[in-house]
N, C-alpha and C positions, 0 to 999 in steps of 0.2 A: 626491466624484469629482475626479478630475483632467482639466482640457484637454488633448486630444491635439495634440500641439504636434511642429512641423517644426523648427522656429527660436527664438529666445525671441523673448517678445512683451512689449512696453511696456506699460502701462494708466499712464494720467496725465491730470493735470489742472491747470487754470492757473485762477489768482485774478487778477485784471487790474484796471486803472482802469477798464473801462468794456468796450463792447460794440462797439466800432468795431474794424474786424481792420486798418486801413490804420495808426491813429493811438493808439489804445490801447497800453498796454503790461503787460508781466506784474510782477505785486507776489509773488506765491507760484506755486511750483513742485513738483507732486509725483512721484515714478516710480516706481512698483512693477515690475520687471523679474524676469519667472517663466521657468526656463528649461523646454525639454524633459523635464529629467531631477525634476522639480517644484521643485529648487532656486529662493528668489526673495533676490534682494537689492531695497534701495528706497531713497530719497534726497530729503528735503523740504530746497529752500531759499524764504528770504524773498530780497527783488531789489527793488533799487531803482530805480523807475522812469524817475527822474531828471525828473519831472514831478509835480505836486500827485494825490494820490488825492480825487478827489470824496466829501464826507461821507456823501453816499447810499449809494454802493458800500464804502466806509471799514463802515458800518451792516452790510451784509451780510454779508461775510467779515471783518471785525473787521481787515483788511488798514491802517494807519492812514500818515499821514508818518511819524511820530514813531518807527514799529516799524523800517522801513524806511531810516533817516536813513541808518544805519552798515551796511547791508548794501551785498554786491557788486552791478553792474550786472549787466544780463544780457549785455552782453560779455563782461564779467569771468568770467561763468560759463558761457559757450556753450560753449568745450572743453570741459568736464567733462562738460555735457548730452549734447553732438553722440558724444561717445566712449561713452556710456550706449546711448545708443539706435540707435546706427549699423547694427549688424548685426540689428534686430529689427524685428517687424513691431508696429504699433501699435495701442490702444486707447482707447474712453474715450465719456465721455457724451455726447453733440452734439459730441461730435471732429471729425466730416467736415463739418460747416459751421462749427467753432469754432476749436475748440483747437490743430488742427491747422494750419489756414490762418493762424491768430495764431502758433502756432512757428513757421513757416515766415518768416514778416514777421522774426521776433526776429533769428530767425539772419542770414538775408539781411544787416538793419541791421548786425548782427555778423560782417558776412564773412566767414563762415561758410557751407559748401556745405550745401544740403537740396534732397532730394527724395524721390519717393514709387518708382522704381526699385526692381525687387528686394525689393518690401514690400506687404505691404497691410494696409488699417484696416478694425478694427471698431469701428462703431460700438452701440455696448450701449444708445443711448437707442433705433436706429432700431429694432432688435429688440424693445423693450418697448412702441413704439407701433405694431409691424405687429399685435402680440399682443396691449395688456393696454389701452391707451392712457395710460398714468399720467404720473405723474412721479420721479425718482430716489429720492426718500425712501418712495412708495407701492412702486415696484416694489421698495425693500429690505425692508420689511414684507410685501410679497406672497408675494417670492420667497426669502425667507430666512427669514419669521418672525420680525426684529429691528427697532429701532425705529432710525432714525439720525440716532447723536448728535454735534453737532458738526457739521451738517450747513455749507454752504460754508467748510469749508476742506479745502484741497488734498487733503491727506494721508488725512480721514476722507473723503470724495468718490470719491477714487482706489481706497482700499480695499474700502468698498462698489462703487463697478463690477465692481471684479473677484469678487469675491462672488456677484453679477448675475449675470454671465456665465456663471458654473460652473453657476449653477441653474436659468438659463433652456438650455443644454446639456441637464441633468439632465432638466428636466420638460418638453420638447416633443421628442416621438419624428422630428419633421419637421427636426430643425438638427442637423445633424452635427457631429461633434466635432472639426473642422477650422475651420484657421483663415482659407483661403481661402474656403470653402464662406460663412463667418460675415461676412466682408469681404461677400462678393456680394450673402450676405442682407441685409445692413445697408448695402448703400449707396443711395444716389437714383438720380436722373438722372447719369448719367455725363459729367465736365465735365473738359477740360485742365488747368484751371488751379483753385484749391482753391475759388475764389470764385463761381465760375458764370458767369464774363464770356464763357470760352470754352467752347463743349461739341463734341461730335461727331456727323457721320450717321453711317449705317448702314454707310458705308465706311472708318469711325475719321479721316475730315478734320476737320482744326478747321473750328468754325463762329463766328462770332461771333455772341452769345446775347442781346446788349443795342444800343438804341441803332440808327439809321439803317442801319445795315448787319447787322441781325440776321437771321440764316438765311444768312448769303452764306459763302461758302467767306473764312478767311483769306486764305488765301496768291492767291487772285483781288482782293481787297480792297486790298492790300495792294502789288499789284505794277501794278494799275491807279488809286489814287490814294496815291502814295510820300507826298504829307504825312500822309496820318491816322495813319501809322505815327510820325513824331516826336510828331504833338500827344498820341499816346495814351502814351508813352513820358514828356514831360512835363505830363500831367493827373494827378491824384489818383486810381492805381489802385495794387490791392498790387504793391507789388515781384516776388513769386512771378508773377504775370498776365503783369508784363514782362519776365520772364524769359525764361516760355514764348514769347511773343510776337515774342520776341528769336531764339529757337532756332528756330521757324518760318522765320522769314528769312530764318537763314543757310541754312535748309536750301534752302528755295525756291531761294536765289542758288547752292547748290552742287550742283543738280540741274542749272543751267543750263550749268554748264561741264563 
């Protein structure tokens, strides 16, 4: 079967130093780009970090220094990324707590504009743990009948998602073959910012979700104690956090004139 598709849509995945979305970085990059018309073009690069790959993660995705020495940075390669995926909506395995919120960091650092506007994600792990509870390599076995091989790297990772996706479409009469429908199904708690620092009530206000001031409105926080807004701007949160955080603000200050 084919996905019924509005837009085309991304499926991708990143091999990274580690698990941190603030401080991590991406070593591999993959993008399978499937359009409406079932056309897909796809694009794997290596990226270097420009920091040490820890041996343990080196062990998982065979991602090493030594592979990476003479690749490009992910500056060097963000046009190329950002012009890929610009007009599409996105995909991928633990995407909306991962992969996602790490591209979004990359580019930022890369001065390069990202956001989720005009897009929406699916996430293909959160659909196979509403349904099956597994993991990526069960649910390729489950739902495709194949074993996968090569399993963390990018490229075999990325392809299998998409795989996934088509057959968990196929064999649950309850998920429509749309990609917003699949976005909704597949997401969490709904959060401004990709991290979970900000979320919203029931009237779409930012809230903030951690910390001394968790449950209180933003832009109340914010216009009754003006420092928590610098200390939060300079403490260790993702860039994408202070962005939003950043946009609230002005908005607050341009509501006022």
């Amino acid at each position: 079967m084919s996905l019924n598709l509005t837009k085309p849509i991304c499926f991708f995945d990143l091999e990274t130093t580690g698990i941190n979305i603030t401080s991590d970085r991406v070593v591999e990059i993959s993008i399978l780009k499937v359009f409406p018309n079932g056309n897909k073009e796809s694009k794997t690069w290596l990226v270097n970090p420009e920091m040490p790959i820890p041996a343990l993660v080196s062990a998982i995705h065979g991602v090493t220094d030594e592979r990476v020495a003479n690749e490009p940075t992910f500056k060097q390669l963000a046009p190329e990324i950002s012009a890929m995926i610009k007009d599409a909506d996105l995909a991928g395995f633990n995407s909306n707590r991962f992969d996602i919120p790490l591209l979004a960091e990359e580019m930022l650092r890369a001065d390069m504009e990202f956001d989720m506007k005009g897009r929406v994600a699916v996430d293909v792990q959160t659909i196979f743990h509403k349904m099956e509870q597994r993991t990526l390599g069960a649910a390729y076995k489950f739902y495709c009948d194949k074993s996968l091989e090569n399993a963390h790297t990018a490229e075999a990772d990325t392809l299998a998602t998409y795989e996934v996706l088509k057959a968990q479409v196929e064999r649950y009469d309850e998920l429509e073959n749309d990609t917003k429908f699949l976005a909704e199904f597949s997401s969490r708690r709904k959060f401004a910012d990709f991290a979970g620092f900000l979320s919203y009530n029931k009237d779409d206000q930012e809230l903030f979700a951690f910390g001394k001031h968790k449950g209180k409105l933003v832009t109340d926080v914010l216009d009754k104690e003006p420092g928590y807004f610098g200390w939060l701007l300079n403490a260790d949160f993702p860039l994408y956090t202070k962005k939003v955080l950043t946009a609230i603000k002005l908005r607050a200050l341009n509501n006022k004139f």
